[in-house]
C-alpha positions in Angstrom: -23.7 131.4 96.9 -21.1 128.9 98.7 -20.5 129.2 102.1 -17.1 129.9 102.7 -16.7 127.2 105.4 -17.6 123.7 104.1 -20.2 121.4 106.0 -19.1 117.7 105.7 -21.1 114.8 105.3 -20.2 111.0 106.0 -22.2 108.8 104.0 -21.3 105.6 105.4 -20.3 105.1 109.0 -20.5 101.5 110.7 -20.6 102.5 114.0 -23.0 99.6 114.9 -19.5 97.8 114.4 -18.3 96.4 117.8 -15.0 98.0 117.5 -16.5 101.6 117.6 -18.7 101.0 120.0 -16.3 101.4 122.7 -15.0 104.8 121.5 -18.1 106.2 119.6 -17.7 109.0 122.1 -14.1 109.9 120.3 -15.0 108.8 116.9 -18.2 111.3 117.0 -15.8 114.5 118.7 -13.1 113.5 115.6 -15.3 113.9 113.1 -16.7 117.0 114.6 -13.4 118.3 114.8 -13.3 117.5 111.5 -15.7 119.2 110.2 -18.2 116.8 109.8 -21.8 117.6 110.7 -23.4 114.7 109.8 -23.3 111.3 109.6 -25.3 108.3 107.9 -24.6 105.1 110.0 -24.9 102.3 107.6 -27.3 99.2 108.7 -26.8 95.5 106.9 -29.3 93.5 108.7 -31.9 94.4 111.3 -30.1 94.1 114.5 -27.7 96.9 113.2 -31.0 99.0 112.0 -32.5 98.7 115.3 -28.7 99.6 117.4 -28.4 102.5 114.6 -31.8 103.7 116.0 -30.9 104.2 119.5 -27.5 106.0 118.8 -29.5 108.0 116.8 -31.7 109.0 119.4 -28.8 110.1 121.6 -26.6 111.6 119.0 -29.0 113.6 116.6 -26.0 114.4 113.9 -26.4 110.6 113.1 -28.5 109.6 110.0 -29.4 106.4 110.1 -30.0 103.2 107.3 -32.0 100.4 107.7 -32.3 97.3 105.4 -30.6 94.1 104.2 -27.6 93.9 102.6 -27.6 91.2 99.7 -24.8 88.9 101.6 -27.6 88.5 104.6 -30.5 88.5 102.5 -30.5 84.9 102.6 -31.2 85.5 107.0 -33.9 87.9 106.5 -37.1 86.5 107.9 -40.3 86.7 106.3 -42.1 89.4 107.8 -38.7 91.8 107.1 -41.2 94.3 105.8 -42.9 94.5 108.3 -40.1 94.9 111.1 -38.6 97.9 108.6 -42.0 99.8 109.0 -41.7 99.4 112.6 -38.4 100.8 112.2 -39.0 103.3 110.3 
């Protein structure tokens, strides 16, 4: 059965991005607004994964990533696997 009322999920947010950071408050109330219950905050190196982690733990509609993306994989340091466990 579909629910009559859809439930919205953003698969990609940057909102480790600087430029959100001083109005996540609005950007998380918009897409509520919206519609949208959850969101997956997208992280391309490890600095973002851990950031992503702690606006996680205050806003618990945020999904988060963690990882490398390929254009910093050439940065990522040698015990990477190690630091995503301890992420994870």
């Amino acid at each position: 059965m579909v629910s009559e009322q859809l439930r919205w999920f953003d698969a990609g947010v940057n909102l480790t991005n600087a430029r959100l950071q001083s109005r996540l408050e609005s950007v998380l109330q918009r897409a509520h607004e919206a519609g949208v219950h959850n969101l997956l905050v997208i992280a391309c190196n490890l600095a973002e994964a851990r950031e992503a982690c702690k606006l996680a733990e205050a806003h618990p509609e945020l999904i988060i990533t963690a990882g490398v993306h390929p254009h910093d994989a050439k940065d990522a340091p040698q015990d990477l696997q190690a630091q995503l466990r301890e992420i994870a």
